[in-house]
DRENDRENLUM-378567 format. One record per atom (N, C-alpha, C): residue number from 1; residue in one letter; chain; atom name; z, y, x. Coordinates in steps of 0.02 Angstrom, whole numbers. Example, Ala and Ser with C-alpha at 12.3 -4.5 7.8 and 13.67 -1.06 7.14 Angstrom:
% DRENDRENLUM-378567
PT, 1, A, A, N, 390, -284, 660
PT, 1, A, A, CA, 390, -225, 615
PT, 1, A, A, C, 390, -165, 660
PT, 2, S, A, N, 354, -112, 642
PT, 2, S, A, CA, 357, -53, 684
PT, 2, S, A, C, 394, 2, 645
***
This chain:
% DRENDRENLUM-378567
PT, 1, X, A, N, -3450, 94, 1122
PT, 1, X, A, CA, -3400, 44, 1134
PT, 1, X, A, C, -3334, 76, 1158
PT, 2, X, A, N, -3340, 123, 1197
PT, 2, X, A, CA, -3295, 148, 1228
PT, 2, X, A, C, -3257, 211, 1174
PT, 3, X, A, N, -3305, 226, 1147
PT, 3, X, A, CA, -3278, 277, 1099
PT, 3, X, A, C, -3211, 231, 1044
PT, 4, X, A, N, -3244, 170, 1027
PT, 4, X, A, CA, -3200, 141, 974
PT, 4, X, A, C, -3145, 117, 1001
PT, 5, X, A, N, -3170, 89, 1062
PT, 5, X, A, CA, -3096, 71, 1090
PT, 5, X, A, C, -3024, 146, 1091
PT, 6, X, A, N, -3064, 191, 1119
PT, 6, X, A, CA, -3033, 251, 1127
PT, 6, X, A, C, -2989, 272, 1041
PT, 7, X, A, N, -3038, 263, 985
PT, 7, X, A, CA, -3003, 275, 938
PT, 7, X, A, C, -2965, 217, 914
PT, 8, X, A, N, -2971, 149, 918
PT, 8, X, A, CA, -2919, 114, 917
PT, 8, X, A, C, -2860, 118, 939
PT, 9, X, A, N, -2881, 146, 1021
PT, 9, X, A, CA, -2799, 140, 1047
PT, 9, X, A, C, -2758, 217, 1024
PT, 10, X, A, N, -2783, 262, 1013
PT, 10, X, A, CA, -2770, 299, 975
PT, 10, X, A, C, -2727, 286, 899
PT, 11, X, A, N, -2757, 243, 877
PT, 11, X, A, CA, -2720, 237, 804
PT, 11, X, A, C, -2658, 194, 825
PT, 12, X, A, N, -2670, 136, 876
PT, 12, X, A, CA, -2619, 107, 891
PT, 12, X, A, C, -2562, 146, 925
PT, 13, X, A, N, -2581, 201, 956
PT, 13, X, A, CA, -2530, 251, 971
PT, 13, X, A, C, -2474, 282, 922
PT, 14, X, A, N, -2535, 300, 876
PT, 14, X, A, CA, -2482, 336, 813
PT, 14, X, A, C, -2451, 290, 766
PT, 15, X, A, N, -2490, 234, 748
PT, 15, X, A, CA, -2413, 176, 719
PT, 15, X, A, C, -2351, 151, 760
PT, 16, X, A, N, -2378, 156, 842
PT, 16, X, A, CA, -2320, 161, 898
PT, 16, X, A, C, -2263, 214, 884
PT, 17, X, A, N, -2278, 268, 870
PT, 17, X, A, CA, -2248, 341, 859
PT, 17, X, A, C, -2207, 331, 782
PT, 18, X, A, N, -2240, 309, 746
PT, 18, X, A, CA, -2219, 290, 660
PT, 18, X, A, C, -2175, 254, 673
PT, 19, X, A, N, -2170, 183, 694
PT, 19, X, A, CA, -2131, 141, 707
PT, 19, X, A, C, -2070, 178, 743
PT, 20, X, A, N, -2080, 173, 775
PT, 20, X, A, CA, -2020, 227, 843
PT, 20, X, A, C, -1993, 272, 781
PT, 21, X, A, N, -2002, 304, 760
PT, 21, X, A, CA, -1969, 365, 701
PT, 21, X, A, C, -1930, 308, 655
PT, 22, X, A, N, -1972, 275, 616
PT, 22, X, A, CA, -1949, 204, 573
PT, 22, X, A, C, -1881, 190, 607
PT, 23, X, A, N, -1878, 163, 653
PT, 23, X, A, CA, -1824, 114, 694
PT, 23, X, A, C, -1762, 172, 715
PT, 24, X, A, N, -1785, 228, 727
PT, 24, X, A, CA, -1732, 271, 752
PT, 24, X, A, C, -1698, 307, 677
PT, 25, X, A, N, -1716, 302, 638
PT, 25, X, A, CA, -1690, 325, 549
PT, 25, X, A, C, -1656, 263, 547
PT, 26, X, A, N, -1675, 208, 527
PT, 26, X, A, CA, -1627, 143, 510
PT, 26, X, A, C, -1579, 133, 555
PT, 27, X, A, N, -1585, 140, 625
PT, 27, X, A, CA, -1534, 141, 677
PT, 27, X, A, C, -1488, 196, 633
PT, 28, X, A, N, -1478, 235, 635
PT, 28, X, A, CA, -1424, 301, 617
PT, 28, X, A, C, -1423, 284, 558
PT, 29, X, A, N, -1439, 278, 516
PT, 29, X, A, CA, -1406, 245, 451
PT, 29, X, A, C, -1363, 201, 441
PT, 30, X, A, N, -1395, 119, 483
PT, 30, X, A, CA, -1345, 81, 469
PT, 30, X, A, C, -1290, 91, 498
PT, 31, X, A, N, -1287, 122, 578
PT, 31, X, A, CA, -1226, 142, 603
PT, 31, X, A, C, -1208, 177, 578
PT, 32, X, A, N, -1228, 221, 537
PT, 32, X, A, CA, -1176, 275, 502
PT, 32, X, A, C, -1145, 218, 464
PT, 33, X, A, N, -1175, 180, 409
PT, 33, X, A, CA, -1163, 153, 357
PT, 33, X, A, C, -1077, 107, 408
PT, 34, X, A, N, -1097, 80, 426
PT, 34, X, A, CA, -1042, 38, 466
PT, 34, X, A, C, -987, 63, 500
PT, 35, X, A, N, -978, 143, 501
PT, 35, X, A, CA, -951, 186, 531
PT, 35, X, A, C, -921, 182, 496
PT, 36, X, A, N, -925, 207, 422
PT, 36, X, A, CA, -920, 221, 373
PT, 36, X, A, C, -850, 196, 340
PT, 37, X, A, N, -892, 96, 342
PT, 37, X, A, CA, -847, 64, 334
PT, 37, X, A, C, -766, 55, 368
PT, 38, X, A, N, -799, 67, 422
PT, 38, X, A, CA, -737, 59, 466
PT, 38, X, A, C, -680, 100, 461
PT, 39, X, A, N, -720, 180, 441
PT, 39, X, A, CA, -658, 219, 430
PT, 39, X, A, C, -610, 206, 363
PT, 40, X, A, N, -664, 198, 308
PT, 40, X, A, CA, -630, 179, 258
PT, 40, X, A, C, -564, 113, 242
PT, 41, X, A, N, -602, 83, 292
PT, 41, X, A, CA, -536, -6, 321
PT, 41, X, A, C, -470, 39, 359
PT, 42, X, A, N, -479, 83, 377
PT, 42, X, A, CA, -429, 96, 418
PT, 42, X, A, C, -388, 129, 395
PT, 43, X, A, N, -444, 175, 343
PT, 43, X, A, CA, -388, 197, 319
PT, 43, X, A, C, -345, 192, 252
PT, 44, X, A, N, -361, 138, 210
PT, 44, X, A, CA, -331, 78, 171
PT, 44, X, A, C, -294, 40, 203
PT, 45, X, A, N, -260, 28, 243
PT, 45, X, A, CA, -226, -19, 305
PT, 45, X, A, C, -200, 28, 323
PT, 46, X, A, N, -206, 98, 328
PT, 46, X, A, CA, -133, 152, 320
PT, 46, X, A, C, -106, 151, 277
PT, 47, X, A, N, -144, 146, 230
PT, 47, X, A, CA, -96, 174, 151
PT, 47, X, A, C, -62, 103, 146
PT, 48, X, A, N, -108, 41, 156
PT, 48, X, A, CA, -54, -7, 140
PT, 48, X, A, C, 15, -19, 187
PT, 49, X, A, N, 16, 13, 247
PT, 49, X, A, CA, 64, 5, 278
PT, 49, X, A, C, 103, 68, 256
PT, 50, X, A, N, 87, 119, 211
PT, 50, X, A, CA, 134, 180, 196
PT, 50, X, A, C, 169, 126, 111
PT, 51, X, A, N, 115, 110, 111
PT, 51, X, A, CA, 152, 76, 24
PT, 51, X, A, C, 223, 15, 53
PT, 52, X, A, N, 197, -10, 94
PT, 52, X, A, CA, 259, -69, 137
PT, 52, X, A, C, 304, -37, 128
PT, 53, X, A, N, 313, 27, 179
PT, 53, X, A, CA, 359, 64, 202
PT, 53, X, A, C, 416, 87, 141
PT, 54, X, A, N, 372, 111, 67
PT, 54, X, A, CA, 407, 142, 31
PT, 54, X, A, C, 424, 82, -12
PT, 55, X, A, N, 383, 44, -3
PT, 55, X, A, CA, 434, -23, -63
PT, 55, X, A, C, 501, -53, -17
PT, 56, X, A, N, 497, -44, 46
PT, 56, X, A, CA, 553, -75, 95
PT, 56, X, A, C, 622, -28, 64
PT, 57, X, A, N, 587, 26, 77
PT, 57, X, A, CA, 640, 92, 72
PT, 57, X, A, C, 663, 89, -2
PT, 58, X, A, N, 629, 67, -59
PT, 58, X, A, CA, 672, 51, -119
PT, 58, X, A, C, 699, -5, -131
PT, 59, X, A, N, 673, -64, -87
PT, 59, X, A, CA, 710, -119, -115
PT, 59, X, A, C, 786, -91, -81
PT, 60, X, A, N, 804, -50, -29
PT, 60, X, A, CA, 883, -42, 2
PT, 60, X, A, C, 900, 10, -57
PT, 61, X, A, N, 848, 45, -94
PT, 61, X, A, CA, 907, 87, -128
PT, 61, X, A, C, 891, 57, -198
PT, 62, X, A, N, 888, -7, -207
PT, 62, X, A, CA, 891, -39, -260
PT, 62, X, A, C, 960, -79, -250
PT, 63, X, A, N, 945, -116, -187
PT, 63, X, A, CA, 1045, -165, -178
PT, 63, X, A, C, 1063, -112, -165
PT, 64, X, A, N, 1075, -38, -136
PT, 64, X, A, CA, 1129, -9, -127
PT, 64, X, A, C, 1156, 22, -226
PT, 65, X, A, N, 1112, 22, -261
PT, 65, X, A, CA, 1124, 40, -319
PT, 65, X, A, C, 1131, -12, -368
PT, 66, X, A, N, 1142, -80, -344
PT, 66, X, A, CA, 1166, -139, -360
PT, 66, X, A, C, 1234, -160, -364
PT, 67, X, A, N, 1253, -121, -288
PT, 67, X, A, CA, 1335, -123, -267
PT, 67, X, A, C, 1369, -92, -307
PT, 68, X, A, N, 1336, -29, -322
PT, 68, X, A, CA, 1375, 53, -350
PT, 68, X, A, C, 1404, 7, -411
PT, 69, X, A, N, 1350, -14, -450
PT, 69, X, A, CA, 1324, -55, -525
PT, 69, X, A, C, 1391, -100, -519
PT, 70, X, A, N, 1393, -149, -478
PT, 70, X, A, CA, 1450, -209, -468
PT, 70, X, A, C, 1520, -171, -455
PT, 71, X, A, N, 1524, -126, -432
PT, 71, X, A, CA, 1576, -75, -394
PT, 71, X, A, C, 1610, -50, -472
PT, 72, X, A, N, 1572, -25, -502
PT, 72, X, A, CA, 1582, 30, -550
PT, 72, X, A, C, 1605, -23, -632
PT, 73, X, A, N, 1586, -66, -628
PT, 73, X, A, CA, 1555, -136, -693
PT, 73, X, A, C, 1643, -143, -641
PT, 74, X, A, N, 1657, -172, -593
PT, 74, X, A, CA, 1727, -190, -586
PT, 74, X, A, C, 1795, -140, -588
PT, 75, X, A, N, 1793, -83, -566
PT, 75, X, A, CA, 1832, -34, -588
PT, 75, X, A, C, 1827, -32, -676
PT, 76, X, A, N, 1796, -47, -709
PT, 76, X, A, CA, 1792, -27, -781
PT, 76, X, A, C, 1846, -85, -798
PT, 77, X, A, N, 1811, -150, -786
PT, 77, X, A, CA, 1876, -214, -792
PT, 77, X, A, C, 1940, -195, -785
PT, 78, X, A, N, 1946, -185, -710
PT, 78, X, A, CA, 2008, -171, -702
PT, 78, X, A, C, 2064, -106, -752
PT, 79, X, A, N, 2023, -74, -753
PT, 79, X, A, CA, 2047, -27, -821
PT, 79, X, A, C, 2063, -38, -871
PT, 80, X, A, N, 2011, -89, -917
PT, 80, X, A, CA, 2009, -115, -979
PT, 80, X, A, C, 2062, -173, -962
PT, 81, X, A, N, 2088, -201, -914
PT, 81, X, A, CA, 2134, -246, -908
PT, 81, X, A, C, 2195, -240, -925
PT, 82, X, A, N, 2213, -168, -888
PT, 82, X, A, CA, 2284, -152, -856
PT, 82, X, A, C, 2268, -86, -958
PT, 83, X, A, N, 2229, -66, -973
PT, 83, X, A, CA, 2253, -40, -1067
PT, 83, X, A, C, 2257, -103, -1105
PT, 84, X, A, N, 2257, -149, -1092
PT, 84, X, A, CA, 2271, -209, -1140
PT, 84, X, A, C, 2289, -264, -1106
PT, 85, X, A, N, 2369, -233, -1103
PT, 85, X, A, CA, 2403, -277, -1073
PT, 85, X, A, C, 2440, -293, -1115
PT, 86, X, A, N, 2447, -363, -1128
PT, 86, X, A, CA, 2499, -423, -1152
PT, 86, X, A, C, 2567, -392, -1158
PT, 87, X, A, N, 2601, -378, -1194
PT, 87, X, A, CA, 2682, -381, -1183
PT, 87, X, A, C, 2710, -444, -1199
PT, 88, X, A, N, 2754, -438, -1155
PT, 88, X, A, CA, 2797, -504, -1135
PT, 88, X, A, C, 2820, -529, -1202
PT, 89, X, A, N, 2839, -587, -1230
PT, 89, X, A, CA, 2875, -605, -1286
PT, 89, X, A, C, 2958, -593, -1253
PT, 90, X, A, N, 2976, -563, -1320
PT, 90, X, A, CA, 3067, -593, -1300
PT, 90, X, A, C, 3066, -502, -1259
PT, 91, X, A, N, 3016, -465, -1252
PT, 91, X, A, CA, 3062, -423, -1210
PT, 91, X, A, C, 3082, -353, -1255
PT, 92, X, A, N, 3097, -326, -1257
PT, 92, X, A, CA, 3111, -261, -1313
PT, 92, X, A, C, 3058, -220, -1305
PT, 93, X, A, N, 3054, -207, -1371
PT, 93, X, A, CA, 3001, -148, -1388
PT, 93, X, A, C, 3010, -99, -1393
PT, 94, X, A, N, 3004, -42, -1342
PT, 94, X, A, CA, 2995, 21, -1348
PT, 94, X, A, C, 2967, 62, -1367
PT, 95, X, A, N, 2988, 133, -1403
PT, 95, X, A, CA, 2937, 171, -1455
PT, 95, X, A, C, 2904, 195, -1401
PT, 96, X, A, N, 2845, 188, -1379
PT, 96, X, A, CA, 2762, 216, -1340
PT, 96, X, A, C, 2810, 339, -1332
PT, 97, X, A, N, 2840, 331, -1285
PT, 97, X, A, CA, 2863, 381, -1263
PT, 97, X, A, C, 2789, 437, -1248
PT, 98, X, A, N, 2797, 496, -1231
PT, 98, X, A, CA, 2744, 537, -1222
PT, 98, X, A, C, 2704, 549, -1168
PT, 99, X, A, N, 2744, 513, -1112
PT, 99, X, A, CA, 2719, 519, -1066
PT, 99, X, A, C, 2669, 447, -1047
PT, 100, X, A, N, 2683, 392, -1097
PT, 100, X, A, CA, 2658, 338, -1101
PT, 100, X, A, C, 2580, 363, -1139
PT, 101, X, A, N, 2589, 381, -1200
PT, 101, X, A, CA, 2532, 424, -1233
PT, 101, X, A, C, 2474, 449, -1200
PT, 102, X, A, N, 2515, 484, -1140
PT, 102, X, A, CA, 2470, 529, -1115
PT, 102, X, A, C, 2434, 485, -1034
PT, 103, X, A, N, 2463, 432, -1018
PT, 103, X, A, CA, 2432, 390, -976
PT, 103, X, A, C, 2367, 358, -1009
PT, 104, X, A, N, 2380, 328, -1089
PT, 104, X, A, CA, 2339, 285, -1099
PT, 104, X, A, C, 2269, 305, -1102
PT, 105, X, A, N, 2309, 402, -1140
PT, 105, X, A, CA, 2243, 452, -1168
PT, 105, X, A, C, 2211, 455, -1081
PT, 106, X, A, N, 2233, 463, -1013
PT, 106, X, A, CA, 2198, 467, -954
PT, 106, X, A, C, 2159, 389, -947
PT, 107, X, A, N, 2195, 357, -959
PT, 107, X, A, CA, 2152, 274, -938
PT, 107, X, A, C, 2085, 255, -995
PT, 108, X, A, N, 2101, 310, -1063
PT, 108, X, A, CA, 2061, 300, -1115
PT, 108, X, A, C, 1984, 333, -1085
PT, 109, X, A, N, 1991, 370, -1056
PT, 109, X, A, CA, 1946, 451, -1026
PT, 109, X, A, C, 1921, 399, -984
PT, 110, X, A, N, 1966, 397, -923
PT, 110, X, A, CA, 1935, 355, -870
PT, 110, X, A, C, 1889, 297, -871
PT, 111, X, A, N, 1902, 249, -914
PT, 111, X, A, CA, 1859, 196, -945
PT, 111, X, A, C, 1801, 211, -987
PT, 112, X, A, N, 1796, 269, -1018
PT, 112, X, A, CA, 1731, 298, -1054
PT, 112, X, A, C, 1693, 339, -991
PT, 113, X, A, N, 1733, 369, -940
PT, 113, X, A, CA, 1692, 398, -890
PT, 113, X, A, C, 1645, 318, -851
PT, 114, X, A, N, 1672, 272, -832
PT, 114, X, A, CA, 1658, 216, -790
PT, 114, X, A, C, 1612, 186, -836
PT, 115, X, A, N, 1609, 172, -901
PT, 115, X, A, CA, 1538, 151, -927
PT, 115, X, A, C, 1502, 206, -938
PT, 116, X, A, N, 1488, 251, -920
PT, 116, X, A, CA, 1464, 311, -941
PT, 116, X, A, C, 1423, 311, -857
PT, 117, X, A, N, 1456, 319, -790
PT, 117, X, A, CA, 1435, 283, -736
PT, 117, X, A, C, 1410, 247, -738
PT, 118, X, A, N, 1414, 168, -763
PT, 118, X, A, CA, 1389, 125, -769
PT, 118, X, A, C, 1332, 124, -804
PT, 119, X, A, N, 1310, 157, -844
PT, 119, X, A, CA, 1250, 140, -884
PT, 119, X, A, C, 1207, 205, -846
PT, 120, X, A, N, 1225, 263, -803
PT, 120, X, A, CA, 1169, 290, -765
PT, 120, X, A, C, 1174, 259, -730
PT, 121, X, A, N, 1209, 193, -691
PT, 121, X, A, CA, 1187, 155, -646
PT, 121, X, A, C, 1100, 96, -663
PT, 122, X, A, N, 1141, 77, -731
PT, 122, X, A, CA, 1091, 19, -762
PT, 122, X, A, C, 1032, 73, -750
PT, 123, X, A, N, 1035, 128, -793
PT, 123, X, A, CA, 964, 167, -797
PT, 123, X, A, C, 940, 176, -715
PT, 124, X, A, N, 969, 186, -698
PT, 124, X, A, CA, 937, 188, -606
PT, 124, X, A, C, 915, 144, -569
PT, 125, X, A, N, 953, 88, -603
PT, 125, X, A, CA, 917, 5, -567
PT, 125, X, A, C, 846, -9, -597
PT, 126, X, A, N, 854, -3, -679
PT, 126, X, A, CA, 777, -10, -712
PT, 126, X, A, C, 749, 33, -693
PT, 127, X, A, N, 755, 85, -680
PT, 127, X, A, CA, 685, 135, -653
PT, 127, X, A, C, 660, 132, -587
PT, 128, X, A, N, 708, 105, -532
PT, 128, X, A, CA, 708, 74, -464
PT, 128, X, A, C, 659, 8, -485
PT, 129, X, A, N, 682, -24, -492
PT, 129, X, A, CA, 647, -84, -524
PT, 129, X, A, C, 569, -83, -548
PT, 130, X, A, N, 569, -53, -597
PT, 130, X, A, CA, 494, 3, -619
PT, 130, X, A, C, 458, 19, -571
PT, 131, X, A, N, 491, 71, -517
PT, 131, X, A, CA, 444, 118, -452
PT, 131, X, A, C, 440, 32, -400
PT, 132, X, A, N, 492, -8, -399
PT, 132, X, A, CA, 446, -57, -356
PT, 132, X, A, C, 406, -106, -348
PT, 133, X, A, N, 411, -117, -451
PT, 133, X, A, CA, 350, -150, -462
PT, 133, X, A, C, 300, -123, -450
PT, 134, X, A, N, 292, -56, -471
PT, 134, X, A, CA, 219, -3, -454
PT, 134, X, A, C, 197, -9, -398
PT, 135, X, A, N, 231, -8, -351
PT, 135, X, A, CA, 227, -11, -276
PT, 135, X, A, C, 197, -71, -253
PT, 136, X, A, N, 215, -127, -287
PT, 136, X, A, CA, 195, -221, -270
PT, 136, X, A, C, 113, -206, -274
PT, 137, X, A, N, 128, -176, -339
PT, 137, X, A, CA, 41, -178, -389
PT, 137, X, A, C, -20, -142, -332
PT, 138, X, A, N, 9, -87, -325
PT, 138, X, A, CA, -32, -30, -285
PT, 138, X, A, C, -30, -55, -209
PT, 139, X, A, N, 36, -93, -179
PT, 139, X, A, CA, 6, -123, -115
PT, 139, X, A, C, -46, -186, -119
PT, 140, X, A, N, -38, -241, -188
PT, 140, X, A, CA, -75, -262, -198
PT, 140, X, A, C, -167, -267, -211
PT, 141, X, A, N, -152, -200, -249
PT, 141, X, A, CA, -236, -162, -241
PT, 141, X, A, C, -258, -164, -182
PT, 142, X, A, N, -244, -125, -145
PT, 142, X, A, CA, -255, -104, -85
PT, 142, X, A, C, -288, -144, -44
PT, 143, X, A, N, -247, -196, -26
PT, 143, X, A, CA, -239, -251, 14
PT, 143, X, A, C, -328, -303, -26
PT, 144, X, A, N, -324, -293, -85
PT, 144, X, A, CA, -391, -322, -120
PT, 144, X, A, C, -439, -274, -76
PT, 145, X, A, N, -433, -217, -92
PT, 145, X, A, CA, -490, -175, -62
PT, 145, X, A, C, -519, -184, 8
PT, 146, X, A, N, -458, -194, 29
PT, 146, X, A, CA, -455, -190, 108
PT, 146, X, A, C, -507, -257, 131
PT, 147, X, A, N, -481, -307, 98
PT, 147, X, A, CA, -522, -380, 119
PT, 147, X, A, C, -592, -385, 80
PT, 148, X, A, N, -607, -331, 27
PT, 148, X, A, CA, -684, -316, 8
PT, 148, X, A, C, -701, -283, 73
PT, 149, X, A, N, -675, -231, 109
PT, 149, X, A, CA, -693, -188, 133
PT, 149, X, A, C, -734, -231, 201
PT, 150, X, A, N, -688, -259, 227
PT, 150, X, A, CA, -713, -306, 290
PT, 150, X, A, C, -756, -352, 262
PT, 151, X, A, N, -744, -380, 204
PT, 151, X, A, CA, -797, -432, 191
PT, 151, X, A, C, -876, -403, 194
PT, 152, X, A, N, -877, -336, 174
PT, 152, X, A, CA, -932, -290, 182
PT, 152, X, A, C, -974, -275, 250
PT, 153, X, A, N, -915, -291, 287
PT, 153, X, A, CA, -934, -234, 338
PT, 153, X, A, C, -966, -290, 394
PT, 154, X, A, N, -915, -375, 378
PT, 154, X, A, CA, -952, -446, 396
PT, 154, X, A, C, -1007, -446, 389
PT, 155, X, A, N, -1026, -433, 334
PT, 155, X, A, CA, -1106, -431, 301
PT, 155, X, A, C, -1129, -398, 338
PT, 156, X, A, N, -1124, -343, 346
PT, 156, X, A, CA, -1151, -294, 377
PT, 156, X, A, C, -1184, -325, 470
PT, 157, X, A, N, -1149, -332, 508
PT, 157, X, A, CA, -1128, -330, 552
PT, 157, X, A, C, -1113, -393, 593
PT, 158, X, A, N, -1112, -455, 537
PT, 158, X, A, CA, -1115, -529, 573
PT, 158, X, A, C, -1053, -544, 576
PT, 159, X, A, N, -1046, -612, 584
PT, 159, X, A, CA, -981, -651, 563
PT, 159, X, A, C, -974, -651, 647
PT, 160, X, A, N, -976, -651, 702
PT, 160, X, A, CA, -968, -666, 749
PT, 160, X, A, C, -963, -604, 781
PT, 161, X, A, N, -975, -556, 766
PT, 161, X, A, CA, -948, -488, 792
PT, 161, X, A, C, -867, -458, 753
PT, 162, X, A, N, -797, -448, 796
PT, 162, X, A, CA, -754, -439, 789
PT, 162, X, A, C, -758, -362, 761
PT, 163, X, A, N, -708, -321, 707
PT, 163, X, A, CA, -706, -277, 688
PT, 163, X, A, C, -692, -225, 739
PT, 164, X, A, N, -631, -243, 791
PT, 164, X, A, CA, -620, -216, 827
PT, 164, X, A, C, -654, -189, 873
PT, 165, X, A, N, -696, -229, 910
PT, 165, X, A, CA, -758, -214, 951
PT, 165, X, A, C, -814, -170, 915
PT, 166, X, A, N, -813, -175, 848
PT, 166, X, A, CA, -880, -113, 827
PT, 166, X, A, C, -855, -56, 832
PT, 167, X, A, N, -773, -46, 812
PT, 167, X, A, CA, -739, 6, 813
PT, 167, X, A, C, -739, 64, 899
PT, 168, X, A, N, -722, 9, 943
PT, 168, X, A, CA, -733, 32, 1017
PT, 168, X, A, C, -787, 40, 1035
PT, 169, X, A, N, -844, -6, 1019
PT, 169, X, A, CA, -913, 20, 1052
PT, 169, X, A, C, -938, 72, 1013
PT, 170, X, A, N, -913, 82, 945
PT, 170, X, A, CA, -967, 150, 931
PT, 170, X, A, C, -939, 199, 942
PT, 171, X, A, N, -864, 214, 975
PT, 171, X, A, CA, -843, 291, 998
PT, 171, X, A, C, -884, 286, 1069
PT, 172, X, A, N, -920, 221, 1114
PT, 172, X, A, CA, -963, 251, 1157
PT, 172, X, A, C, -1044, 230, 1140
PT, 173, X, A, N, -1065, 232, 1084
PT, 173, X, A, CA, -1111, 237, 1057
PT, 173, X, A, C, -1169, 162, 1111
PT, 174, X, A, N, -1140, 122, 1115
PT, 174, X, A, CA, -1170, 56, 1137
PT, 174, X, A, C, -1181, 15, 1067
PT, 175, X, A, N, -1156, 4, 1014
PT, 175, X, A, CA, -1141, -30, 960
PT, 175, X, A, C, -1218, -36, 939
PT, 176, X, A, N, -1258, -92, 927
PT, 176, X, A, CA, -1297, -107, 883
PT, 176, X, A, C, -1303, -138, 842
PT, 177, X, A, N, -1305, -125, 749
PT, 177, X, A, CA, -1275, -170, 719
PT, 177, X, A, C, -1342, -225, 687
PT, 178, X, A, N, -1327, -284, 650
PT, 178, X, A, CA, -1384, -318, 657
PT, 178, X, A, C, -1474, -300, 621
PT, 179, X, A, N, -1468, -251, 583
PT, 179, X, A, CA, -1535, -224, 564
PT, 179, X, A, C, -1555, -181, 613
PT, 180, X, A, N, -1518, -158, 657
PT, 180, X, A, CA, -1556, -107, 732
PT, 180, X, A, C, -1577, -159, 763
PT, 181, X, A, N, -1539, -192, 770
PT, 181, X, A, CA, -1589, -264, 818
PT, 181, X, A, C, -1640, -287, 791
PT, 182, X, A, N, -1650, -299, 755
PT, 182, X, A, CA, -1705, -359, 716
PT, 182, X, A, C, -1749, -300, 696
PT, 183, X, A, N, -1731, -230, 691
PT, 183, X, A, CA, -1805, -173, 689
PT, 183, X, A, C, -1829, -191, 757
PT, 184, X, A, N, -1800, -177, 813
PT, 184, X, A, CA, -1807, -165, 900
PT, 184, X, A, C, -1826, -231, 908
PT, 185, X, A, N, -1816, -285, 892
PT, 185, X, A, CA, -1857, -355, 906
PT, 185, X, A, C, -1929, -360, 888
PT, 186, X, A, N, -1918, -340, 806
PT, 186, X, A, CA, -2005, -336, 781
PT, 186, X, A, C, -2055, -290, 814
PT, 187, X, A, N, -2013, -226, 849
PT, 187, X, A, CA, -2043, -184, 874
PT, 187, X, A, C, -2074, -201, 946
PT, 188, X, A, N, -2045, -246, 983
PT, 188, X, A, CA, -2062, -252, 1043
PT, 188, X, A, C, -2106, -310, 1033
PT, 189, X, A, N, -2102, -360, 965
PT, 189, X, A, CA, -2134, -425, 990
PT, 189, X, A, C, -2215, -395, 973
PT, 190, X, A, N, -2211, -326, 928
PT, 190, X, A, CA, -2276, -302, 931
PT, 190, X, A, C, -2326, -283, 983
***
């Protein structure tokens, strides 16, 4: 009698010992696993705050290359205005002297330089334009990822436990996430 008892409690020892190994592997897993997550949230929520940063920084050198565009598009007017200018009726016509010649040939230059400006302006706005749609898209991704990422980590971890708090308790290693519990429950109600 005593013998079987002895080897019973014996075997109940070593599934005690099994279990205990069991529970301490899934413990470090899922916390890794959730660790895991967390770093990866964080650090998608950098990049999306680096993608902010650089679409901010082009939308200013998009209006500042808007102005140049409006700046440059009005100097051309004014050029093309003042070479085709109206002569007065009634006033005498003078033969176009050489030094007249040689203004128009400078205002001729000048007005091919200013759309010539002007259209590396246009090309600089569309390619501005281009890099900050890219930028919308790719902060857009991100920001998808980011709210998979937590939606994951909810799962993980319970709707009633804050992200923040898993983040603080597991740099002091208190954090238990909900499959360490519910091993350590089954384990004790044994």
């Amino acid at each position: 009698m005593n013998r079987d008892l002895l080897s019973k409690l014996d075997a109940k020892d070593k599934e005690l010992q099994r279990l205990k190994v069991d529970i301490s592997s899934s413990t470090d897993s899922s916390h890794a696993h959730v660790v895991e997550l967390a770093k990866k949230n964080r650090t998608l929520t950098v990049l999306v705050e680096k993608e902010k940063t650089k679409t901010a920084k082009l939308s200013v050198d998009l209006m500042l290359a808007k102005k140049e565009l409006q700046h440059a598009e009005g100097e051309m007017l004014k050029l093309q205005a003042s070479a085709t200018a109206v002569p007065v009726p009634g006033a005498a016509q003078q033969p176009p002297s050489l030094a007249t010649a040689q203004q128009e040939k400078e205002k001729e230059r000048d007005r091919l330089g200013l759309e010539a400006v002007a259209k590396d302006f246009r090309d600089k706005l569309a390619m501005a334009n281009a890099k900050q749609n890219d930028q919308r898209n790719q902060i857009h991704a991100l920001k998808q990822e980011c709210k998979a990422l937590k939606r994951a980590l909810t799962k993980e971890v319970g709707e009633d436990v804050p992200i923040t708090k898993i983040l603080e308790d597991q740099a002091s290693g208190g954090w238990r996430g909900r499959a360490e519990q519910i091993t350590f429950l089954k384990a004790s109600s044994v």
